[in-house]
N, C-alpha and C positions, 0 to 999 in steps of 0.2 A: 897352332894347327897349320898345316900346309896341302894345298889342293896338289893331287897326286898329278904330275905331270901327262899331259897330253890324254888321258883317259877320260873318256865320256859314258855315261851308261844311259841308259836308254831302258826304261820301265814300265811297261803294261798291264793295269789289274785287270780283271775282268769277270764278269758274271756273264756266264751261259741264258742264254733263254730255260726255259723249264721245258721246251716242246725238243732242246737240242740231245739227243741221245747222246749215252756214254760211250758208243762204240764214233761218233761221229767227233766227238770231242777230243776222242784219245787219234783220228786222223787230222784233225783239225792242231791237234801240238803236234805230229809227228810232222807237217807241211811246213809250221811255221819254226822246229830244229831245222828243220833241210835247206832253210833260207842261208843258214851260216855256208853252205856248200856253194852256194850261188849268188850270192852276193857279196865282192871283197872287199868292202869297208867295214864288214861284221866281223869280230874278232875273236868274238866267245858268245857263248848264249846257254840259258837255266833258265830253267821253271820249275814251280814248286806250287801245292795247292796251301790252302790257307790251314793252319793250324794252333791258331791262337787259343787262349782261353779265355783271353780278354773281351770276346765279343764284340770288339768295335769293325769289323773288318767291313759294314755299311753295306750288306749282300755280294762282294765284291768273293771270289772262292779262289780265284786263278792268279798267278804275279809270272809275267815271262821278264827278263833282264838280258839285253843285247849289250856287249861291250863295242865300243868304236874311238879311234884312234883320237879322235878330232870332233867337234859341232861339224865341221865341213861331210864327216862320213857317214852321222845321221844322213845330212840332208842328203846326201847322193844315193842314198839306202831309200828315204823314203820316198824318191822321185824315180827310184828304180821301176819300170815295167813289171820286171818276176814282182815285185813289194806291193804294187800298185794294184796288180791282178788278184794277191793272195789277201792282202788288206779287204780287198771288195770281199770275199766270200769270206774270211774268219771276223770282219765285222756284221755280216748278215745275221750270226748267229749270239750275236750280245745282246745281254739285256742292259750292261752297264758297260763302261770305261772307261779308262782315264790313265793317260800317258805322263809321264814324265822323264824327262831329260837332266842330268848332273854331272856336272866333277864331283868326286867322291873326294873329301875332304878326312885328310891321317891327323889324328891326333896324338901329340907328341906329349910324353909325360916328363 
């Protein structure tokens, strides 16, 4: 197996409050796509709601994935102002989260 060069991802699940409406949630992902326009360490960015049937997903409904070049263009993303402002108001509205950060790791057959 080989860590894919220079790529880092950048991973947020999340749980809505139950008081966070669905018209507020769907601006709340539309704010945090638009970060990719305004921040240029972010390289790609996805979200997807949970879909399992496994059941384990621990109330957790939301998963956003930000791509970045380097560890270095997290950090410069998450000390960014625009990140720092929008951070404040889309964590106001969590009842859960939990970040992580990777090299994505190919496995070679």
């Amino acid at each position: 197996m080989e860590e894919a060069k220079g790529v880092v991802k950048h991973v947020l699940l999340a749980k809505f409050k139950d008081e966070t409406t669905a018209e507020k949630i769907e601006e709340l992902i539309k704010g945090y796509a638009n970060l990719v326009n305004l921040i240029e360490p972010i390289k790609a960015f996805q979200w997807g709601k949970d879909v399992s049937i496994e059941n384990l997903h621990q109330g957790f409904t939301h998963v956003f994935e930000s791509a970045f070049e380097s560890t270095e263009g997290i950090a410069e993303y998450v000390a960014h102002p625009v990140h720092v402002q929008f951070a404040t108001l889309f964590l106001g509205h969590l009842e859960k989260v939990l970040v992580i950060d990777y090299k994505p790791t190919v496995a070679r057959c």
